[in-house]
N, C-alpha and C positions, 0 to 999 in steps of 0.2 A: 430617549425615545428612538433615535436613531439608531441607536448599537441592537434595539427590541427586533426593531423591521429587517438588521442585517443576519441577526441568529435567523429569523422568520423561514428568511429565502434562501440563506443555505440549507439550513435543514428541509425545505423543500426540494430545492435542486439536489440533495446527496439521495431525498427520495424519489425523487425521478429518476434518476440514471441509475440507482440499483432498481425501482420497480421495472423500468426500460429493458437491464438485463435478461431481469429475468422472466419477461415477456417473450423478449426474443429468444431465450434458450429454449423455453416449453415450446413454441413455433418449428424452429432448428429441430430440438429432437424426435418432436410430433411426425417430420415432415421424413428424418431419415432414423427409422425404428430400428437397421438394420444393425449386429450385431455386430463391433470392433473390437480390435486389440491392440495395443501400444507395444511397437517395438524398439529398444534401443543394443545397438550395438548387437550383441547375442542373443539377448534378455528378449522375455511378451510373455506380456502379461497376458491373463483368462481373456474368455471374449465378453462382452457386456454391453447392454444395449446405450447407445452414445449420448441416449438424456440420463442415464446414470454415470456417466464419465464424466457429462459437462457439467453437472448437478456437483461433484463429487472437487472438480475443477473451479468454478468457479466459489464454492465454500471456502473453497482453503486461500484463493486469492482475496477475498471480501477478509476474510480473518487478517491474512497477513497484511494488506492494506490498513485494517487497523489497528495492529501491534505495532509493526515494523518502526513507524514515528513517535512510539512513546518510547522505545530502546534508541533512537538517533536523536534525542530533546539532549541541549546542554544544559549542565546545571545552572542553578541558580544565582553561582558566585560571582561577585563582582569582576568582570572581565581584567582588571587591575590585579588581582591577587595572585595570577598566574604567571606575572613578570616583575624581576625584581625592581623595584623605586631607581631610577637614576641616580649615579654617584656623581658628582663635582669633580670635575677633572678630566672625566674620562672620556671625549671628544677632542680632548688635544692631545695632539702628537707631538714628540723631541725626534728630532731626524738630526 
């Protein structure tokens, strides 16, 4: 019953703070319509109004945010398997 009520309230709280976001970016871009460009180094990009930047910005963060930790998961394998078994002996030294 416990493990029910802890899915509950994350899956409320990962809705909150993405609903949150993206309350605040619609506000944000509402607030400054005016038309930007990204520049790096030599490089700029088109101009576009900066709730389609943050829109475009924030997508691609929520995606990688959810990718990102199913390509860093370790496998499966018994954490033993990847070192060999101790040998007899081999702790002592002949000097």
């Amino acid at each position: 019953m416990a493990r029910t009520s802890m899915n509950t309230i994350s899956n409320f709280l990962a809705s909150a703070i993405v609903g949150g976001w993206i309350m605040t970016m619609a506000v944000f871009a509402i607030q400054n319509i005016q038309p930007v460009s990204l520049k790096f180094l030599q490089f700029e990009s088109i101009k576009v109004p900066i709730g389609v930047l943050l829109a475009f910005s924030l997508g691609i963060g929520f995606f990688m945010a959810a990718f990102i930790p199913a390509f860093l998961r370790k496998s499966k394998k018994s954490p033993r398997s990847r070192f060999p078994p101790p040998q007899p002996g081999l702790d002592e030294f002949d000097f």
